[in-house]
C-alpha positions in Angstrom: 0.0 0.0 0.0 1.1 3.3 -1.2 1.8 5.7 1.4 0.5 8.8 -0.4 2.3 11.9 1.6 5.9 9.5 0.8 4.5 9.7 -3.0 3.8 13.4 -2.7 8.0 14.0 -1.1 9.2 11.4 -3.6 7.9 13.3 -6.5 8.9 16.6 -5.2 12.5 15.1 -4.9 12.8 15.3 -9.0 12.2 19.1 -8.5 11.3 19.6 -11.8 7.8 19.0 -13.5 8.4 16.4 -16.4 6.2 14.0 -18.5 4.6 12.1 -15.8 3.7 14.7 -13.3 3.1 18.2 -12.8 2.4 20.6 -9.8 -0.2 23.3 -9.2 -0.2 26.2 -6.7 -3.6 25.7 -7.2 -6.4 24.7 -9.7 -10.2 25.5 -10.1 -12.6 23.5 -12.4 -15.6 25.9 -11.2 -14.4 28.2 -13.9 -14.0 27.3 -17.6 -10.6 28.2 -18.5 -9.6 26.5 -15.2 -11.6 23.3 -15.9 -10.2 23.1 -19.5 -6.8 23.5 -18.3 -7.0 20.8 -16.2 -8.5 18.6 -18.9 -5.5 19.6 -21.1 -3.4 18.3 -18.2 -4.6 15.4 -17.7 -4.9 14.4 -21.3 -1.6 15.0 -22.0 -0.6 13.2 -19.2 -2.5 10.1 -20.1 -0.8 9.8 -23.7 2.4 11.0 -22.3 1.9 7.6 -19.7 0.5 4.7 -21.4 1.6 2.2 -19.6 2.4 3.8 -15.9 0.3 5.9 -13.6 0.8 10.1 -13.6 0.5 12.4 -11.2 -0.5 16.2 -10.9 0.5 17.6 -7.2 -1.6 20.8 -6.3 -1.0 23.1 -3.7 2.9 23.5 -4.1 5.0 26.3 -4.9 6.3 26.2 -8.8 9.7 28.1 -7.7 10.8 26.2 -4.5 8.7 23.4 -4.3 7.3 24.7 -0.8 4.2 22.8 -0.2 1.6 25.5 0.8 -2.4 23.4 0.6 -5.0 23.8 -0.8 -8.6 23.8 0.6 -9.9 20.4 0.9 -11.7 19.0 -2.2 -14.5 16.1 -1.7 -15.5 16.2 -5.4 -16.6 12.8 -6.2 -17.7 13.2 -9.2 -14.7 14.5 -11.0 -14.8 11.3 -13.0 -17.7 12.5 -14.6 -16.2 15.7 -15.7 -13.7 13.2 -17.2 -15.9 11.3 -19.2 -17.7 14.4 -20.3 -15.4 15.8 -21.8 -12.5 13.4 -22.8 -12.4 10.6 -25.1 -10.9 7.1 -24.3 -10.9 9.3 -20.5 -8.7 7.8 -18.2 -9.5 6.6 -14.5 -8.4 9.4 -12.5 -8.8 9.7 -8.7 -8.6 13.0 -6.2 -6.9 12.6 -2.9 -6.8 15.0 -0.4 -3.2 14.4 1.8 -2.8 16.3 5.0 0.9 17.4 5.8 1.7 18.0 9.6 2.8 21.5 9.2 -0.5 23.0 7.2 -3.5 23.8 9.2 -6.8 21.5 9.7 -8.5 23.1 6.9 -5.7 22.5 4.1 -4.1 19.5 2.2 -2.4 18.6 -0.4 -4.3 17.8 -3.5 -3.1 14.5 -5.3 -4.6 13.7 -8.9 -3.6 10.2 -9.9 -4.2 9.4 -13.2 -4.5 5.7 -14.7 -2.8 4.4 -17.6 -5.4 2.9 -20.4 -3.0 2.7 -23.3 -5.2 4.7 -25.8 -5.3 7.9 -26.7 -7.2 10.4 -25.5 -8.9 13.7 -26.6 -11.4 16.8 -26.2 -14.6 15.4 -26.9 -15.7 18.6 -27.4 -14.6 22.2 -27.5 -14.3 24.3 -24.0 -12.7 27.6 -23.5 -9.7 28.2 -26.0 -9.7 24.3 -26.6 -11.2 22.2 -29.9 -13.0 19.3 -29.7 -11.0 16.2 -31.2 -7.8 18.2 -30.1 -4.9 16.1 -28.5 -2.3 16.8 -26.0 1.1 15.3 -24.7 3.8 16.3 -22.6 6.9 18.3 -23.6 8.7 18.2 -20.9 6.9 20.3 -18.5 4.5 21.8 -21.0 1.1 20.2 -21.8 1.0 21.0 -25.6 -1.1 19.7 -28.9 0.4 17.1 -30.9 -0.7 15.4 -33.9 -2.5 11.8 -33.6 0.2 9.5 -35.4 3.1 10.5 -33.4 4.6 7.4 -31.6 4.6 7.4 -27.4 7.9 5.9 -26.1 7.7 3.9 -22.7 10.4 5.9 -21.0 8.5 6.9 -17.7 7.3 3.0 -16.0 10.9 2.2 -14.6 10.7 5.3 -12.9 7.5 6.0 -11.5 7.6 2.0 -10.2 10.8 3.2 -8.6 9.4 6.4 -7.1 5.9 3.8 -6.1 8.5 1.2 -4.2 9.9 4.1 -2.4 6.8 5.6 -1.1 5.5 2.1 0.1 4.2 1.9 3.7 5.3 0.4 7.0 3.6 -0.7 10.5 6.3 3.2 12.3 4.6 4.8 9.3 0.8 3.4 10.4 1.7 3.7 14.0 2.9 7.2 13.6 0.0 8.5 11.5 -2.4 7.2 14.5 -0.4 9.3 17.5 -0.8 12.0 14.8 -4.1 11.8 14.5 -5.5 11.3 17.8 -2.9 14.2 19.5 -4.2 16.9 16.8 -8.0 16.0 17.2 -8.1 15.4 21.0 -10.4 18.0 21.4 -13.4 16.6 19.2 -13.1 13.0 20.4 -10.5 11.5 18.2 -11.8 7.5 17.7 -9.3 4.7 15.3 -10.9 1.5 14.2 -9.3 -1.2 12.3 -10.8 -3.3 9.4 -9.6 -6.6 8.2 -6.7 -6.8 10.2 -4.6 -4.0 7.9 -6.8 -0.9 7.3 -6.7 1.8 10.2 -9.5 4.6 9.7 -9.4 7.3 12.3 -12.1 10.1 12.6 -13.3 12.6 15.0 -16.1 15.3 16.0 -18.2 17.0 17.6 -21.2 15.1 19.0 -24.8 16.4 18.9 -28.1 15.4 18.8 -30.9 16.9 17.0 -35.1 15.5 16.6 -33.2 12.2 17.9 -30.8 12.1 15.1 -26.9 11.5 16.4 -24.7 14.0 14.5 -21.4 15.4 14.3 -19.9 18.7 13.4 -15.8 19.2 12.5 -16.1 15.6 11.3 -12.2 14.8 10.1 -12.0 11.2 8.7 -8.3 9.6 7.6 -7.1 6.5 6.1 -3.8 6.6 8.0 -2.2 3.5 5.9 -2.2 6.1 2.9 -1.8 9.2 4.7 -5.3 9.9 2.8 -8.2 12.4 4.1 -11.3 10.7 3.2 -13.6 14.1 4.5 -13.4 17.1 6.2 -15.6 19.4 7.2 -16.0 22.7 10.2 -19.6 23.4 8.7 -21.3 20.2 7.8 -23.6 17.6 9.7 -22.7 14.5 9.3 -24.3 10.8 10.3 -21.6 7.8 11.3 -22.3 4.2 11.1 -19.3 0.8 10.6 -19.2 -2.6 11.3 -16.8 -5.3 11.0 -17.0 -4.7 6.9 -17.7 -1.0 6.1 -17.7 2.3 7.2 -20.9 5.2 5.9 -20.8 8.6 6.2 -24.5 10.5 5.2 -23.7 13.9 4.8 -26.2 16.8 5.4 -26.6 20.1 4.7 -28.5 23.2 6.9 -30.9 24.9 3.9 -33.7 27.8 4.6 -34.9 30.9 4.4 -35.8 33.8 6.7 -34.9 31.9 9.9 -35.8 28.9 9.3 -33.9 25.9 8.4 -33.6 22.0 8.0 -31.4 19.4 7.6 -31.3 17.6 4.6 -29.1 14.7 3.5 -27.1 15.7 0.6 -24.6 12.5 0.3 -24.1 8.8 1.3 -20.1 7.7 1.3 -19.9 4.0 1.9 -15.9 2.9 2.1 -16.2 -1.1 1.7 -13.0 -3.7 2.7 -12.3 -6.6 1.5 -10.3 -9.7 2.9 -7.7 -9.1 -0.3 -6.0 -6.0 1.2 -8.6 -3.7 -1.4 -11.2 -1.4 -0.5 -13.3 0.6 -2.5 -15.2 3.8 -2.1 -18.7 5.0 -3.3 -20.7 7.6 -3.3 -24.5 8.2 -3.9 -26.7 11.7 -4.2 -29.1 11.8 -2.0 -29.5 15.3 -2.3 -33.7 16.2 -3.0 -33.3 20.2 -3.3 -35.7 22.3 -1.1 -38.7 23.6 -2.9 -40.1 27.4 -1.5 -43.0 30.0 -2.5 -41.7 31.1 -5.5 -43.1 35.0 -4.4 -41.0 34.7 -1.5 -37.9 33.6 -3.5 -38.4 36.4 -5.9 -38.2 39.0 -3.4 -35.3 37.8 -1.9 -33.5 37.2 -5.4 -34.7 41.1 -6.0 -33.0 42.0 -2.8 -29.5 40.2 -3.6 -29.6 41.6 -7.0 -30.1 45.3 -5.8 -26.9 44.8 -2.8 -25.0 43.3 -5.8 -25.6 46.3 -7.6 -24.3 48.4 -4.9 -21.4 46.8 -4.2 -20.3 47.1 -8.2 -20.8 50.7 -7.9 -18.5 50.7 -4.3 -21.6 52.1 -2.0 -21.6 51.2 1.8 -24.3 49.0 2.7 -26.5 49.4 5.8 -27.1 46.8 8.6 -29.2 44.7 7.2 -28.0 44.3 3.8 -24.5 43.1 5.1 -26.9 40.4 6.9 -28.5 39.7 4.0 -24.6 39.2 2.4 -23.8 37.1 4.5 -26.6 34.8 3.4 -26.1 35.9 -0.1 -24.6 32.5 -1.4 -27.0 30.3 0.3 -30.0 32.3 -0.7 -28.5 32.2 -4.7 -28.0 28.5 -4.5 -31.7 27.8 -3.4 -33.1 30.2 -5.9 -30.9 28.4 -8.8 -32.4 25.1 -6.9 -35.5 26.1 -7.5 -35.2 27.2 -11.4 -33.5 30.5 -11.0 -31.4 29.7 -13.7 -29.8 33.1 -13.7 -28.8 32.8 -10.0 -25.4 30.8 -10.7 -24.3 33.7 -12.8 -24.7 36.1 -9.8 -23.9 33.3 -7.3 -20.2 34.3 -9.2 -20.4 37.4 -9.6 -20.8 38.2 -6.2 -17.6 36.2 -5.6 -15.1 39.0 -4.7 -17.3 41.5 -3.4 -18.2 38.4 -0.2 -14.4 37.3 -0.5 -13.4 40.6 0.3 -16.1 41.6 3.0 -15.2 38.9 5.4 -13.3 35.6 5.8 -16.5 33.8 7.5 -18.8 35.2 4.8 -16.4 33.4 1.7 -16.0 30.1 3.6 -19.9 30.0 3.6 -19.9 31.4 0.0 -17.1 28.4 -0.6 -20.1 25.8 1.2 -22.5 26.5 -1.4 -20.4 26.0 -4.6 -19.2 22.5 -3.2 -23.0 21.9 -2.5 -23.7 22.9 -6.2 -20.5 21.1 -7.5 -21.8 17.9 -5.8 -25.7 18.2 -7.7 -24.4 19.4 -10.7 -22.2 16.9 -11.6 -24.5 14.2 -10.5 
């Protein structure tokens, strides 16, 4: 078993990017040109790797390799964005891998993509990029090539190398679960293991609401990979394992005017096996909220008229730097409930509620991985 934060150190060590990994300060597929540069990525780094995993690392520092995090990412579905949009698309998996030095809420993001020994390609066009349009690596460039060029096998020696050295050890398990349980003592810090070789710890805060046992700061890790499987300082979330699994229902706090409700938004079910596999999967259970549509218009009105002022750099009274602060969650239940213009506002308003306050953006930040989760579903 690969220990994923030894992978992560092992690829840093060949300081440069080359054809079968890069590194990101950062990436963001909520915007077009950042979700069709990723897709370039990672098609050139499937034809660049036909026969040997690739990586891309995000959340380092191009210059000096300084590993900085990124906000954790629980996008499940990012093999559909695959699919959608590349042909032959390879298997390609998101890991989020805490480092002891960043803070609770950051990782290190970890893309590992599959060889399939085809080619791939845009499907179809997005941003700059034409459909049919095929990439590879040059060195540490992602650039278009033309189909009939001939992909050496110059990378698997290497990357099995790098793989062997980043393998992990009962000091490395051991370690991770000290780790763990010292940094979360405060919210209840609990390790279980499964099959006799996987070690899941998790913490949070417990609470109980209409008889329902939930928990809030909710930090789940698959020590034997150094892996964060979720994380989490808003959400409410529902635990349940036995002897063969481990579920996590996810739920979300959605209203209006004062009044809110739970709803489940998304069941995670991590399965072992007595082979030393596991495998993870993930069902929408989100069913979104449905309100008086006169009531939804007002208040779409009302965000409208403080975006406005905030364009034009006027000071907003009292109550309209409440009613920013619910800004994001208001836009996401109005596009919910076939507001189809309210995702355009939703980010538009981004730097205006980015600026105002650091608690306003991280509840801005909660409704886009909401809507990242339902619309890629």
């Amino acid at each position: 078993m690969i220990n994923k934060r030894l992978l992560i150190k092992n690829l840093l060590a060949h300081n440069d990017e080359n054809s079968f990994y890069d590194k990101k300060r950062k990436i963001d597929i909520s915007q077009k040109e950042g979700k069709a540069k990723f897709l370039k990525h990672v098609c050139a780094l499937s034809n660049s790797n036909p026969k040997n995993n690739s990586y891309i690392v995000i959340g380092v520092e191009d210059e000096d390799n300084n590993i900085i995090g990124v906000d954790f990412f629980d996008d499940s579905k990012i093999q559909n964005l695959i699919n959608a949009y590349l042909t032959n698309p390879p298997i390609v998996q998101y890991e989020n891998i805490p480092f002891p030095h960043l803070p609770d809420n950051k990782v290190v993001g970890l893309v590992t993509i599959r060889p399939i020994d085809s080619l791939t390609s845009l499907r179809k066009n997005i941003w700059k990029y034409y459909g049919g349009s095929v990439f590879f690596r040059d060195g540490s460039m992602s650039m278009p090539k033309v189909f009939d060029i001939e992909v050496k096998d110059v990378n698997s020696k290497i990357v099995e190398a790098i793989e062997n050295h980043a393998q992990n050890n009962i000091q490395h398990t051991l370690d991770a679960v000290f780790e763990f349980l010292n940094k979360r003592k405060d919210y209840n810090p609990q390790y279980k293991v499964f099959k006799e070789y996987f070690v899941l710890c998790w913490s949070g805060q417990k609470k109980i609401v209409d008889d329902t046992i939930f928990y809030s700061r909710v930090d789940i890790e698959m020590v034997n990979e150094q892996v964060r499987l979720f994380f989490s300082t808003l959400d409410e979330v529902a635990i349940s394992f036995d002897n063969d699994g481990f579920k996590i229902i996810e739920y979300v706090n959605l209203g209006l005017q004062n009044t809110s409700k739970y709803y489940p938004l998304e069941e995670t079910l991590i399965q072992f096996s007595n082979n030393a596999n596991y495998t993870i999967e993930t069902k929408l259970l989100f069913e979104p909220p449905q309100f008086d549509k006169k009531v939804l218009h007002h208040i779409y009105n009302a965000n409208n008229a403080i975006l406005e002022k905030l364009k034009k750099g006027l000071k907003l009274n009292k109550n309209e730097e409440i009613d920013l602060m619910n800004m994001p969650e208001t836009y996401l239940i109005c596009y919910l409930n076939s507001f189809h213009e309210a995702i355009d506002k939703l980010v538009e308003v981004k730097p205006f509620i980015k600026k105002y306050s650091a608690d306003a953006y991280i509840l801005y930040k909660e409704s886009l991985r909401i809507l990242r989760k339902v619309k890629y579903s």
